[in-house]
C-alpha positions in Angstrom: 57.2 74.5 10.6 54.0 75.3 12.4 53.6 74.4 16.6 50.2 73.1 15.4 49.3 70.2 13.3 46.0 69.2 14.0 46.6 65.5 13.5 46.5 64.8 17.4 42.9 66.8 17.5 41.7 63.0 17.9 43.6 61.7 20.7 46.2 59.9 18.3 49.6 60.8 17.8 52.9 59.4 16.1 55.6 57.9 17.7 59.2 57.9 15.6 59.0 56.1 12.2 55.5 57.6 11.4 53.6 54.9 13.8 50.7 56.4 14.8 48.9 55.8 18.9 46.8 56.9 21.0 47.8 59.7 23.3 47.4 57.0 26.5 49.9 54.5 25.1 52.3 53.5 27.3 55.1 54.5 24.7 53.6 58.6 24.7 53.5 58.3 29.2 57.0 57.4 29.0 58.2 59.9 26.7 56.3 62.2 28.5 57.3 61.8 32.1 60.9 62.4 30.5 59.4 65.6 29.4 58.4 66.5 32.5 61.2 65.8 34.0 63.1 67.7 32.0 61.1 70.8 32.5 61.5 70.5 36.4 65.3 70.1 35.5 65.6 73.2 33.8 63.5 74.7 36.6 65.9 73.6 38.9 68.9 75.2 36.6 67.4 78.3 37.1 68.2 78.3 40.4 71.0 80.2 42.4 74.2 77.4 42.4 77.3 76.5 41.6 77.9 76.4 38.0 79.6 73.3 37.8 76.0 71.9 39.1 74.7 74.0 36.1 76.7 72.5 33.7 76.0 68.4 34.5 72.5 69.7 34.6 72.7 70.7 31.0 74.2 67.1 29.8 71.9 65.9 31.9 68.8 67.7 30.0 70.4 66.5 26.9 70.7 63.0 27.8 67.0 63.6 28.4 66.0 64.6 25.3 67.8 61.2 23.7 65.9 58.9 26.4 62.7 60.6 25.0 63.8 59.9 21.5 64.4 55.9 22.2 61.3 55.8 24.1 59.4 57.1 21.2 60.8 54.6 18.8 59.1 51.2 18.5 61.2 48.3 17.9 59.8 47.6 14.6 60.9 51.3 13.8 64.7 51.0 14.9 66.1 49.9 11.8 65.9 52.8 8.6 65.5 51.3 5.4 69.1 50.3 4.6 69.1 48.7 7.7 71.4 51.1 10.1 70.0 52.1 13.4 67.6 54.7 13.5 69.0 56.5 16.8 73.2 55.0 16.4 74.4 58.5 17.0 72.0 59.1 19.6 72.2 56.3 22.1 72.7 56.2 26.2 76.0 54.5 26.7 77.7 53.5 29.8 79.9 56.7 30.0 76.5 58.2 30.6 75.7 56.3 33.5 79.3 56.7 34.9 79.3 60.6 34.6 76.1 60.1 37.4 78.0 58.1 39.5 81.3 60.5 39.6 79.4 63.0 40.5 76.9 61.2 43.0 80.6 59.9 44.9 82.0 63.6 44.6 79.1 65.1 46.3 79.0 62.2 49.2 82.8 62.5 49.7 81.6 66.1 51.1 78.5 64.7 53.2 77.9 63.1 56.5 76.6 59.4 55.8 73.1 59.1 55.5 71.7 57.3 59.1 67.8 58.1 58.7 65.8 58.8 55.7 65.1 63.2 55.1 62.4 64.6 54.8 61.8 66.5 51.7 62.2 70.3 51.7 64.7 72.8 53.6 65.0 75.2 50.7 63.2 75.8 47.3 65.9 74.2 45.4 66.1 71.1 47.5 62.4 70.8 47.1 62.8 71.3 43.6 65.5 68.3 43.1 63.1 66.1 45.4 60.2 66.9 43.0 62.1 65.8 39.9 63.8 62.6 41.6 60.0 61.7 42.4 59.1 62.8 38.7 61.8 60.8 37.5 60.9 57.4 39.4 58.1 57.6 37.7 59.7 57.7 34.1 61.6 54.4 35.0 58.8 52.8 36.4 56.7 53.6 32.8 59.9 52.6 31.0 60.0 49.1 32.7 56.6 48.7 32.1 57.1 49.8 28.6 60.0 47.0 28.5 57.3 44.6 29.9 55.2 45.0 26.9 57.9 45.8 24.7 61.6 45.4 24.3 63.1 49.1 25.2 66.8 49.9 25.4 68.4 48.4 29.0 70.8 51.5 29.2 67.7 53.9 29.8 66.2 52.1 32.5 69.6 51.9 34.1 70.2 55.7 33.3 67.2 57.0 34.7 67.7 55.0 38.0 70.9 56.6 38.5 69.7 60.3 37.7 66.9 59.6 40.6 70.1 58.5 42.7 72.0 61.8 41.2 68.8 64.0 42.2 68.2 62.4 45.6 72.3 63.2 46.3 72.0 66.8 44.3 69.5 67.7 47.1 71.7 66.5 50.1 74.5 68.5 48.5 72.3 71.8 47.8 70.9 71.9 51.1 74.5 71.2 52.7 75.5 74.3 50.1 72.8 76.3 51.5 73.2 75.6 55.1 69.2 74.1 54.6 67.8 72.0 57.6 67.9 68.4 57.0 64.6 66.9 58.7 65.5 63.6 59.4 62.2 60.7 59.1 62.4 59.2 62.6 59.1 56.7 62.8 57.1 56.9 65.7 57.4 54.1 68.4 
């Protein structure tokens, strides 16, 4: 299989199912924020931590790669010919979404309650988590408007507001980890 194809030389592209769109649509920005995301995920992998951080990262990427898969799947697409669900094995499912939470609670049972809101930054890594959570506010925001225009699977939304809660958390913990200033955001008076 060749990296190239050429069929995209025109600004169109296909989604799953063979449907084909322009590079713009708000089907391709959604999948590809995901992307991106993913990228500054694995970038944040890379760095020096705790490899049990490493490892929900890796399901994490994962679970990444199935969001992009639902998001490039038009509704009228879901169904295969014999009428089974295109992406049944692939799905986000609640357990998912609870894997997020467990780990958001067991990195706040080992953090002073949040009383201001922080500043980004402190360490490379941190600033590398608060990149991504910003990255991946953006993917839900595209995937709600996607879900505006067209139906798109509730339990990605809901996932990728809990990984931007998961990221914001993941950077609290990292910079607690790495004894990294926390700059509180005190407004001026």
């Amino acid at each position: 299989m060749k990296v190239y194809t050429k069929t995209g030389d025109k600004g169109i592209t296909a989604l799953f199912g063979g449907t084909r769109v322009s590079k713009h649509h708000i089907r391709i920005e959604s999948y590809g924020t995901v992307d991106e995301l993913n990228s500054h995920i694995g970038l944040i992998r890379d760095q020096e931590m705790n490899v049990s951080y490493k490892k929900i990262l890796i399901e994490i990427q994962d679970r990444l790669f199935t969001v992009g898969a639902i998001l490039a799947t038009p509704p009228e697409k879901e169904l295969l010919k014999n009428g089974e669900p295109r992406l049944q094995k692939l799905g986000i499912i609640e357990t998912d979404v609870e894997l997020l939470e467990k780990e958001i609670d067991t990195m706040e049972d080992s953090l002073r309650p949040m009383t201001h809101f922080v500043l980004p930054g402190g360490h490379t890594t941190v600033s590398y988590c608060h990149i991504a959570r910003c990255v991946c506010r953006r993917a839900e925001r595209l995937a709600v408007h996607l879900n505006d225009i067209e139906p798109t699977d509730e339990m990605v939304i809901k996932y990728l507001n809990r990984l931007s809660d998961y990221l914001f958390v993941l950077a609290r913990k990292l910079s607690f980890d790495l004894n990294a200033k926390e700059i509180k955001w005190i407004p001026r008076k």
